[in-house]
Steps between C-alpha positions, in 0.01 A plus 500: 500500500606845417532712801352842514516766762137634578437761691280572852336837557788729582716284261677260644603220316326154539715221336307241281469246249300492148522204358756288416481916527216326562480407194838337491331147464579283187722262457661220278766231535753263309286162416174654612228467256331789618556807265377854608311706266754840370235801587417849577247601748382807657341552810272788660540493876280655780526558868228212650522607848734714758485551899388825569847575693662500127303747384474397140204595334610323157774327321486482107779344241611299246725184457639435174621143523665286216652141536721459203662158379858437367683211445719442842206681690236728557473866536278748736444820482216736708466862460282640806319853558301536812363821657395485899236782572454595906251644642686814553496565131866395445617247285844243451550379138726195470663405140707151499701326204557130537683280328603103600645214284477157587711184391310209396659290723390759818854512590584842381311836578580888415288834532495809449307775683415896459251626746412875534272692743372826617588370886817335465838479295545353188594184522730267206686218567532140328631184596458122456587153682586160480348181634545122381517351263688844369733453829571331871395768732232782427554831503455810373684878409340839451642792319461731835788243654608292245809328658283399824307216384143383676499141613142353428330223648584173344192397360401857391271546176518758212130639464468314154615161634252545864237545230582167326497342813232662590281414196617153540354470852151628333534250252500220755267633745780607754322833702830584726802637380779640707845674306799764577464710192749704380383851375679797273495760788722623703719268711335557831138439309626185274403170662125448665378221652189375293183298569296435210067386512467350224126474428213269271558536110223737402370511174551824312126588343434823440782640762781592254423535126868430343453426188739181430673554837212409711503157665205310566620522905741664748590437813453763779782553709641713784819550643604620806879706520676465830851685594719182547666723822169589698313297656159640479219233429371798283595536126613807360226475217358237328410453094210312407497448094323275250733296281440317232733213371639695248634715745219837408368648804171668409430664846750566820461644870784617752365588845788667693315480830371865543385531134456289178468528137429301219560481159284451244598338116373756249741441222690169369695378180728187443873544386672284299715251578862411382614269249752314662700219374 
C-alpha cells in the first residue's frame, strides 16, 4: 500500500495506507497459471464518515491506478488528488505519484514516490529490496540513506506476491490470512503486520459494468495494517476491497479509525499485454 500523509483539523499529519497504496494488490508468479489482466482504472473517492473531533466536513479525490505487464514483471502506477474540507472553512489538498515494479518471481521490488501538500514538505525518495529467491537474507535500501540497509522479516511479501497468495487462499476457501508486507514508504513506515478476512465469492451482477474485464464473481476482502513495533490490539486502518480473479477491483474502502472513505470505479480499460518469447 502506498502511504499517504492525511491531515487532522489543525494539520497534523496522520500516516496511512491506500492500497497496496491501497491499491497495491496484484500479483503474479514464476509457474503460476494465474495471469493478471494489464489495466487502467479510475476511481472517485468520498469521505463515508468522520468523528466529530476531526472536524472534516468532506473529503473528495481521485485515484488513477494502472497495473501494467512486462515480461520479467509487472508495473504499478497511482496518481492521487484528494481535497479535505473542515468545518472551519479550510481545506488540505494532497497530490501523490506512485510508481512500483515487481519481479515475477516476487523476489525483487523497487518504487518510486513524489508526494506534495499544502501542510507538509515535499516529499521524493525511491528505493527497492531483495528477498528469496533473488537472495539469502531480506532487506531493503532507500535513497534518503542508501548505504544503511533495512533488514525485513524473513518471510516478508511484496504487495503483488501477498495478492497471489492471497487470491490463492480465496480460491480454496481459506478466510484467514496473516503476512509481514513490505511497503514503498519510508523506512520507519515499510513493514506492517497484516491480517487478511477473506470473505464468500460473490457474484458480480449488476455491481461493476466492465465491459470484458468484469468477472462473473469477486471475493470481498479486508485487511487489517498493524505497526510490527506496537503492540496495540487496534489496527492503524483497515482496507476492505472487492477483487476479482483477474486481479480488477471494482469498489474499495479504507477506514482509518476516526474517518473513512471509499472509492468508487467510474472509469476502466484493459492494456495490452507483452509478447514475450
Amino acid at each position: 500500500m502506498t502511504p499517504l500523509s492525511f491531515p487532522k483539523y489543525g494539520f497534523a499529519a496522520k500516516s496511512l495506507a491506500s492500497v497496496v497504496g491501497a491499491m497495491l494488490i496484484f500479483s503474479i508468479t514464476a509457474g503460476q497459471a494465474r495471469e493478471l489482466t494489464p489495466h487502467k482504472a479510475i476511481y472517485e473517492m468520498r469521505m463515508m464518515s468522520a468523528d466529530s473531533e476531526t472536524q472534516l466536513s468532506d473529503v473528495t479525490g481521485q485515484n488513477e491506478f494502472s497495473l501494467t505487464r512486462e515480461c520479467d514483471g509487472y508495473v504499478v502506477a497511482e496518481n492521487y488528488l484528494l481535497e479535505f474540507s473542515y468545518g472551519s472553512g479550510e481545506t488540505a489538498i494532497i497530490a501523490s505519484q506512485f510508481q512500483s515494479w515487481e519481479h515475477i518471481d516476487g523476489g525483487l521490488y523497487s518504487f518510486s514516490v513524489h508526494e506534495g501538500s499544502n501542510f507538509e514538505p515535499e516529499k521524493k525518495f525511491d528505493g527497492y529490496a531483495y528477498r528469496p529467491p533473488q537472495v539469502a537474507e531480506p532487506e531493503a535500501f532507500f535513497s534518503m540513506q542508501p548505504n544503511s540497509a533495512l533488514p525485513l522479516p524473513n518471510a516478508v511479501y511484496f504487495p503483488l506476491a501477498h495478492t497471489l497468495d492471497l487470491l490463492d487462499k480465496a480460491d480454496k476457501g481459506e478466510k484467514l490470512f496473516s503476512a509481514d508486507l513490505f511497503f514503498g514508504t519510508e523506512p520507519d513506515k515499510a513493514i506492517r503486520r497484516t491480517n487478511s478476512v477473506i470473505g464468500k465469492a460473490q457474484d458480480t451482477g449488476e455491481i461493476a459494468k466492465m465491459g470484458s474485464l468484469t468477472e462473473p464473481f469477486y471475493y470481498p476482502v479486508q485487511i487489517a495494517y498493524f505497526d510490527p513495533k506496537s503492540s496495540e490490539s487496534v489496527p492503524e486502518y483497515e482496507h476492505t476491497f472487492h477483487l476479482q480473479p483477474n486481479g480488477v477491483i471494482s469498489y474499495y474502502e479504507i477506514d482509518y479509525g476516526d474517518f473513512s472513505v471509499d472509492a468508487q470505479l467510474v472509469e476502466i480499460e484493459a492494456l495490452p499485454a507483452p509478447i514475450c518469447s
